[in-house]
C-alpha positions in Angstrom: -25.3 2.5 17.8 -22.3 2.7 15.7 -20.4 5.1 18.2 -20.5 1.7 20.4 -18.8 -0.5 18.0 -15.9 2.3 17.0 -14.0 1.6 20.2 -14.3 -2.3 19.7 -13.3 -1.6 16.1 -10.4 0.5 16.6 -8.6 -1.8 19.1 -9.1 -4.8 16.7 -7.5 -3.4 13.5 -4.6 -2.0 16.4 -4.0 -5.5 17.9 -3.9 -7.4 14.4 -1.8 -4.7 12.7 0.3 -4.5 15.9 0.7 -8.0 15.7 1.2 -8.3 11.6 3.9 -5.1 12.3 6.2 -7.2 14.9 6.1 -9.8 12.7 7.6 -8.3 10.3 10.0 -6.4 11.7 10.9 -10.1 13.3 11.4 -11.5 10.3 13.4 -8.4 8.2 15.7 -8.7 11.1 16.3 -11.8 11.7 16.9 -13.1 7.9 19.6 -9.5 8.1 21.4 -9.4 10.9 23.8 -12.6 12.0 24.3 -13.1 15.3 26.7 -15.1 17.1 27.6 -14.3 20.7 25.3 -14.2 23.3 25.7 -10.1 23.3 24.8 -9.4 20.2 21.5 -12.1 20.2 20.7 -9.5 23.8 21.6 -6.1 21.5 20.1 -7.7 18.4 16.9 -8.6 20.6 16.7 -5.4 22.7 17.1 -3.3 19.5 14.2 -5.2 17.6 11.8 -4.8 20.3 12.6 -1.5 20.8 12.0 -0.6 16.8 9.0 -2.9 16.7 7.5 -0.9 19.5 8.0 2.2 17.7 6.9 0.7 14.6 3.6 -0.3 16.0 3.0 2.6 18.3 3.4 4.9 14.8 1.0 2.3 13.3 -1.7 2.8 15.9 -1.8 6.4 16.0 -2.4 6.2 12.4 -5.2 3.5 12.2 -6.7 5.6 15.3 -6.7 8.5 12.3 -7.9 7.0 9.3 -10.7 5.7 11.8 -11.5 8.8 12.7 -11.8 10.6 9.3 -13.6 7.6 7.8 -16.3 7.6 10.8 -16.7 10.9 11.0 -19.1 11.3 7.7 -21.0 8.7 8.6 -21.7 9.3 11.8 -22.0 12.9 11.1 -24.6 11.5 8.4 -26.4 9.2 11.2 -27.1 12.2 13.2 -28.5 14.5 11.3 -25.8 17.1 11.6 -24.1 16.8 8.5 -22.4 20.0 8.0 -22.5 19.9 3.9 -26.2 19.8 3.9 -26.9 23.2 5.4 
């Protein structure tokens, strides 16, 4: 039953840390770097996305692991094939 929630589970704490990650990456640049022409708001703009991105991408793969190694006990436990018990 819980294997059925994880997936659900995982792609929420993604999508509101992705979310809570470009945020703040929004805001640390935008109160950094000045920007006065027209190229550098496009350089400015193309260089946060590209750095949020990464930012949450990195953020993702590690919610996806923490997940993992927190679920896996208790689901080993909710089988029956807990490995420390034999």
């Amino acid at each position: 039953m819980l294997t059925a929630y994880l997936p659900a589970a995982k792609l929420a704490t993604q999508f509101v840390a992705g979310v809570g990650v470009g945020k703040i990456v929004a805001g640390i640049i935008k109160n950094n770097v000045p920007v006065i022409t027209t190229v550098e708001k496009v350089v400015v703009g193309t260089g946060s996305f590209v750095l949020g991105s990464m930012l949450v991408e990195q953020t993702s793969n590690h919610i996806e692991k923490m997940t993992n190694e927190l679920a896996k006990p208790l689901l080993e436990k909710l089988s029956g094939n807990n490995e420390t018990e034999q």
